[in-house]
Structures are given as C-alpha cells and as structure tokens.
C-alpha positions in Angstrom: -16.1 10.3 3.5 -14.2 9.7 6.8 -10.5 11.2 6.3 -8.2 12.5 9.1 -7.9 16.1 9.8 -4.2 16.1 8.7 -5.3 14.9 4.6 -8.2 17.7 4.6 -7.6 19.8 1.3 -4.0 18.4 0.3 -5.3 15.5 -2.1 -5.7 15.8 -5.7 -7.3 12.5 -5.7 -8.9 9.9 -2.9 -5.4 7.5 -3.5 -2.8 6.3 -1.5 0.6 5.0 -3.2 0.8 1.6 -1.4 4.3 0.8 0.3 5.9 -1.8 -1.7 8.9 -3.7 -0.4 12.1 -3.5 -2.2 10.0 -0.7 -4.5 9.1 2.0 -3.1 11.8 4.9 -2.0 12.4 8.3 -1.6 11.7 9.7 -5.2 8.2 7.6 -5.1 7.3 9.0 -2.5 8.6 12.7 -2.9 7.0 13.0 -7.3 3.7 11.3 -5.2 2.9 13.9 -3.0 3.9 16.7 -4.8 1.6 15.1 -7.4 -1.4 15.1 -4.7 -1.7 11.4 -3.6 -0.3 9.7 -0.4 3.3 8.4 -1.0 4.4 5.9 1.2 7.4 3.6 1.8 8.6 0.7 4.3 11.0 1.6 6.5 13.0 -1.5 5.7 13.9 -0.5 2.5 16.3 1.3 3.7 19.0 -1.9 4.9 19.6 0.5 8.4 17.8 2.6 10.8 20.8 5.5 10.3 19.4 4.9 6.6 16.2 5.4 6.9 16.3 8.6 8.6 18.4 10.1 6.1 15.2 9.1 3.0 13.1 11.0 6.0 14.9 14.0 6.1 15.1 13.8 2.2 11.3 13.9 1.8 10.7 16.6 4.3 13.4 18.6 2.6 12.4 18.2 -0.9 9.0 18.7 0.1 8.9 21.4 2.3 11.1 23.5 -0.8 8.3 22.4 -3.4 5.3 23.9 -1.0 7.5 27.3 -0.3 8.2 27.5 -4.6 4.9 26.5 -5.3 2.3 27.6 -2.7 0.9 24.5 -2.9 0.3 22.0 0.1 1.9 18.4 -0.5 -0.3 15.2 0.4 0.9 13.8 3.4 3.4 11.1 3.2 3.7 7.9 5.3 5.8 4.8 6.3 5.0 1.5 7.0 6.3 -0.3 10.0 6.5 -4.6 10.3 5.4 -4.8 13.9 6.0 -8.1 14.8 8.8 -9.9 16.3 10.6 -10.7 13.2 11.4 -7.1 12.8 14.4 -6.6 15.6 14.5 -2.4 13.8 11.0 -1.8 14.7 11.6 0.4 18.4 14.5 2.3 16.5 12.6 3.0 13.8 9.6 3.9 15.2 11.1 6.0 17.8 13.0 7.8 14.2 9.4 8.6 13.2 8.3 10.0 16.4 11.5 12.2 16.2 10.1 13.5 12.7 6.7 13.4 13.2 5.8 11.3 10.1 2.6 12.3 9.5 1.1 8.9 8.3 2.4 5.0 9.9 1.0 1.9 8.3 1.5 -0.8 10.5 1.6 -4.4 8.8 1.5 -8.1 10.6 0.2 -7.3 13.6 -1.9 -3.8 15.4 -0.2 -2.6 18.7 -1.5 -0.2 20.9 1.5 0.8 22.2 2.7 1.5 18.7 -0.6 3.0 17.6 -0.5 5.6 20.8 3.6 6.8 20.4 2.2 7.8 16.7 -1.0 9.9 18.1 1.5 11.2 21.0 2.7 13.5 17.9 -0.6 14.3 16.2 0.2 11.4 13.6 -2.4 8.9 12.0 -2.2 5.0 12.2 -3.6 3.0 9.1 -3.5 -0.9 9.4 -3.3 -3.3 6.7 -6.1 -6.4 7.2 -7.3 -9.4 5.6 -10.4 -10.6 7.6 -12.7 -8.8 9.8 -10.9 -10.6 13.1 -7.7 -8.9 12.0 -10.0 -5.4 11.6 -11.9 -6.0 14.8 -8.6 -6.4 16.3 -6.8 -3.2 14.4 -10.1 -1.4 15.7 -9.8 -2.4 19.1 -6.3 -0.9 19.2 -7.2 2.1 18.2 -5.9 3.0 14.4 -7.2 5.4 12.6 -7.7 3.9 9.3 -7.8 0.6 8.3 -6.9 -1.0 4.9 -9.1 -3.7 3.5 -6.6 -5.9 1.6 -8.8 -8.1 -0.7 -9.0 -11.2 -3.2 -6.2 -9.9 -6.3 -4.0 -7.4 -4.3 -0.5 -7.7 -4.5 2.2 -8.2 -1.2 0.5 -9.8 1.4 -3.1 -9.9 0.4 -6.2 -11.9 1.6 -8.9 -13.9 -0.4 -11.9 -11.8 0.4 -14.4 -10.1 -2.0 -14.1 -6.8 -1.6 -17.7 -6.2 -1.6 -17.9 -8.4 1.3 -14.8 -7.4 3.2 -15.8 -3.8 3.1 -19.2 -4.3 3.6 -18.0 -6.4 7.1 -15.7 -3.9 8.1 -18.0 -0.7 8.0 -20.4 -2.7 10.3 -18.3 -1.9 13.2 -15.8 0.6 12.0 -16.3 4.1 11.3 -13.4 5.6 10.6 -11.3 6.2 7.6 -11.0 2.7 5.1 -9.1 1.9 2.7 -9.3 -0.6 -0.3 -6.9 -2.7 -2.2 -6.5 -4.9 -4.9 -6.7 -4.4 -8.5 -7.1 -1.1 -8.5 -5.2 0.0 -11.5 -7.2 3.4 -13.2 -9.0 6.5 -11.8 -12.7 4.4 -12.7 -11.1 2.0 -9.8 -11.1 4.8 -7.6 -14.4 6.0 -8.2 -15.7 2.3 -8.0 -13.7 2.0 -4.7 -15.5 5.3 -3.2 -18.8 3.3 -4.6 -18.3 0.4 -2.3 -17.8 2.6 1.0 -14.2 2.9 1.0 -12.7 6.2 1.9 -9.4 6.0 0.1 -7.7 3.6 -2.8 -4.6 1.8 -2.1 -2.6 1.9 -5.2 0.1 -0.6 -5.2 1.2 -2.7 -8.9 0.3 0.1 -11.0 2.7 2.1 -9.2 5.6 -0.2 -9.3 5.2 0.3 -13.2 6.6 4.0 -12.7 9.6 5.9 -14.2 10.1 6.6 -10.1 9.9 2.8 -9.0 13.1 1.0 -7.7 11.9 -2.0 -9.6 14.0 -3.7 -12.2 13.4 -2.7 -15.8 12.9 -7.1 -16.0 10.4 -6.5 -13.3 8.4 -4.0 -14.8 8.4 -6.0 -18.4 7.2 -9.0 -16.5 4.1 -6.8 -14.9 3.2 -6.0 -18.2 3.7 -9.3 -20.0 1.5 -11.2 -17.1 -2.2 -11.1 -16.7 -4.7 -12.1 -13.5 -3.8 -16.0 -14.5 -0.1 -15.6 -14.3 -0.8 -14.0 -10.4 0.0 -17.2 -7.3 -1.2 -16.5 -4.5 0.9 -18.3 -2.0 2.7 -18.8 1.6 5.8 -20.5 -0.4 7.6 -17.1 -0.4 7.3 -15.1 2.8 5.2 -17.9 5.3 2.2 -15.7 4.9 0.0 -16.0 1.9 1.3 -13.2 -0.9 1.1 -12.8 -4.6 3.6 -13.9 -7.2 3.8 -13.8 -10.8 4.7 -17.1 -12.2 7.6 -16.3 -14.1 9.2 -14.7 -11.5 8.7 -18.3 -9.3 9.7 -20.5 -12.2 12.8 -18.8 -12.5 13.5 -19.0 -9.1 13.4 -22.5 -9.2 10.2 -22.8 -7.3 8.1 -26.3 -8.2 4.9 -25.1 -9.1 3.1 -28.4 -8.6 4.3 -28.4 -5.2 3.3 -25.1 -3.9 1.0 -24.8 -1.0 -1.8 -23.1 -1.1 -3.3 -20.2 1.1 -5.3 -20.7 4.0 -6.2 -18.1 7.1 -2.5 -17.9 8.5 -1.7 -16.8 12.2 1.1 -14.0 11.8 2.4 -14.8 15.2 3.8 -18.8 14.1 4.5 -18.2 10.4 6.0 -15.7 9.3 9.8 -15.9 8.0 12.6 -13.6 9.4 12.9 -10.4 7.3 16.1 -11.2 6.5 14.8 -14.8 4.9 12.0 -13.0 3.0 14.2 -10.0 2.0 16.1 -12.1 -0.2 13.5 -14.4 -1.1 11.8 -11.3 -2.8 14.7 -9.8 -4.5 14.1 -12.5 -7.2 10.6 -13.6 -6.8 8.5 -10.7 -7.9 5.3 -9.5 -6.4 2.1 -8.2 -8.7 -1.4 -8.3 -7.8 -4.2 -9.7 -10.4 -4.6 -6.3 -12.0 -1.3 -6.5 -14.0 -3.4 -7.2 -16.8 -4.4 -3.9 -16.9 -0.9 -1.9 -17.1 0.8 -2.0 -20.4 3.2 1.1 -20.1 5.9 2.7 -17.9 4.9 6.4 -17.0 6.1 9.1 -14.6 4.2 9.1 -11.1 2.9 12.5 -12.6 1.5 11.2 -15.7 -0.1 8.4 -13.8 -1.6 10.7 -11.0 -2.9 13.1 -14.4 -3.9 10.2 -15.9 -5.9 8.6 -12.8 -7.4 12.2 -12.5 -9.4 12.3 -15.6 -10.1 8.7 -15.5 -11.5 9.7 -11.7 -14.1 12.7 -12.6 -14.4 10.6 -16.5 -16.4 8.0 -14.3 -17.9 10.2 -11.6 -20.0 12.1 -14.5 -21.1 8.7 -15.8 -22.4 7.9 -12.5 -23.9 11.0 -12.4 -25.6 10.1 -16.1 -26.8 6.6 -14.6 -28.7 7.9 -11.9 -30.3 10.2 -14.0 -31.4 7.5 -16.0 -32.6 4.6 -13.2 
C-alpha cells in the first residue's frame, strides 16, 4: 500500500468518505473521523468563503477535544476544491485552507500545479478525482499525491471505465497513493478494491444514506427505493456527464427520451456555472449504481462498525481461497 505519511496509523479502515455536494457537512465529516475513515466535504457547501471557515474551525475544534478525551488519533479530514474557472471562491478558499493547514485537498475539474504546490507549501496532500488515464497522466504530471479512479457506476461526476481497466492503466505510470470509486457500498468492496491495486475506497452513496448526511429524508427513501437501472448517467444536469436517479429527473421535469448521452467531455468548454448547477442539484438527486445495495439509514458509526467486520469477514475468506488454489 502507497498512503501518505500524514494517514499512517490513524485509519480504522482503508476508506475515504467521498465529498458530496449539497451532502456532506461538518457533522459528516467530524462522526467520520472520529470513527477512523477520511471525512471530507466541498468547500461550496458552505454558500460563502466566511462560511466555510467557520465548518473548518468546527472540525478542528471538535476534533482536536475528541483526541485530548480519548487518546485516540482522528483520521485526517479533507476538502474538495472545484478548480476551474467556474468557481470565482476558489483563491479565497484555498488560501482559507492554507491558513488552517487542512491536512487533505481534493481537487475536482481540472489539476493545477500551482494549486497542488500552496497545499504541499504546508505539509498537506493533494488527491485528484479522474475519469481516463489522460486526465491521470495529467493530475500526475502536476504533481498530486493521490489520485482517485472514478469508474463506470459512481455517483457525482463519474466516468464510464471498468474499474479493472482504469486501475490497471493508471498504476502503469503512477505510483503513488490511488483511490477507487464506484459502487462501493460494504467492507467486501473495500477488500475487493485493495484486490484490484487500489490503495484506498472512495465511499460516496452509501454515505449519503447516514443519520449524519444533509440529504433529504425524500432523498435518502429514493436511494433506497432505486436500483443500478434507475441510475442515468448523463451531461443534462451539470454539462459534464454525472449520475441521476430517475425519479429524481422525472420529477424535475426532465424528458427522458430527450436526454443526451455521455461522451469524453472537455471540462474547460462544458461545464455549467456553479451557481446553474447548484440549483439544478438541489432537486435532481445524485446516486451511483450501487443504491441497490443500501436499504437502511444508519449512524456514520454504525456504518464504519459495520464496513469493519464486513472488511476483515472478506479478508479471511481470501485468506481461505488461497489456501485452497
């Protein structure tokens, strides 16, 4: 495994809480960590930059009182920054997270250097979220530190690759820490993740199904009622290709027959303003193709318990299978 000094010996389990627009906030994040996985958020949930530093302050805080009760060491906890032109918050919130040192950035829609070196000018770590091997090669080129392999069924802005052949790609240039997502709902995900080359999982529907989430009790029905077949994947929403449930569309008042489907999309020409898509995904709900697998609500602590036995449950059947071949 390939992880970054700053993780060594604070995770309870090889999984990162994907930041979810809209979903993810301060409690998420906080009952994540102290649970031992990464909890992350986007910074523009938060509707201002004054905002957003106050939710940083918050998890530090409320963090840094559970180690000193407990004696325990919190996972690391991160934010994810839009870099791209759309975004006009993006210098005043990355210089916020220079100020506090946040010791994990995900940037999304674009890998810049100049980003990627303010965040190791601290001592932080700088994963990137890709869909093809030209967007890792490019990531890799400017110099992140991890890189997150979003494949065929992931939720949010998700590509159309196997993972078996996106991670395979990826590790034939790239060294350093890798993530996976897409349907990766139970702790036998995980270990099939680790299985594939992957250093990390990147957990992101099954968490919006949390006593913790900011979703809508509606929202978290829906993810339960809809399987892999109620999932579009589309650019209809957001100008980039993402993944819907149905429903949510229908009700919307989107035309199904007439929605466009996904090709290889250049984030520099398409992408809507984040004030467009903000609103757009207030009422049309992202899920990835693993929502067939999550039929409850539970606390981010039950989950992370739950994803733990599930985890070593399937690492000793491994263990039992190469026994046997």
């Amino acid at each position: 495994m390939s992880l970054p000094a700053s993780f060594e010996g604070k995770l309870k389990l090889p999984v990162v809480a994907a930041p979810m627009f809209l979903v993810s906030g301060p409690r998420m994040v906080i009952e994540s960590c102290k649970a031992g996985v990464v909890g992350t958020f986007p910074a523009l949930n938060q509707r201002s930059s004054e905002g957003f530093e106050e939710w940083l302050v918050q998890i530090q805080q409320e963090l840094q009182a559970h180690e000193a009760a407990t004696g325990k060491k919190c996972a690391p906890f991160g934010v994810n920054l839009i870099v791209h032109k759309t975004n006009p918050r993006l210098m005043d919130d990355l210089q916020i997270c220079v100020k506090h040192k946040v010791p994990l950035i995900i940037t999304s829609l674009g890998a810049v250097k100049d980003v990627v070196d303010a965040v190791h000018g601290y001592g932080g770590v700088v994963f990137h979220d890709v869909t093809t091997k030209r967007h890792a090669e490019k990531a890799a080129e400017a110099g992140v530190d991890g890189l997150i392999a979003v494949c065929a069924g992931a939720g949010g802005h998700a590509g159309t690759t196997s993972p078996f052949a996106l991670v395979s790609e990826i590790r034939s240039f790239f060294d350093k820490t890798l993530l996976l997502a897409g349907c990766i709902n139970s702790g036998r995900d995980v270990a099939t993740a680790l299985q594939l080359g992957a250093d990390l999982a990147y957990m992101g529907t099954r968490f919006i199904n949390t006593v913790e989430s900011q979703a809508d009790q509606e929202y978290k029905d829906m993810i339960i009622a809809c399987g892999s077949k109620d999932i579009v994947h589309t650019p209809a929403v957001s100008g980039v290709p993402a993944s819907f449930m149905r429903p949510s569309m229908e009700k919307a008042g989107y035309e199904m027959d007439k929605i466009n489907t996904p090709g290889e999309v250049d984030y520099g020409t398409k992408l809507k303003p984040i004030s467009d898509e903000a609103k757009a995904w207030k009422t049309v709900w992202s899920a990835g193709q693993g929502c067939g697998g999550i039929h409850d609500v539970v606390t981010v602590r039950e989950l992370v318990t739950r994803l733990d036995t599930e985890f070593h449950d399937a690492l000793h059947a491994q263990a039992a299978l190469l026994q046997k071949w």
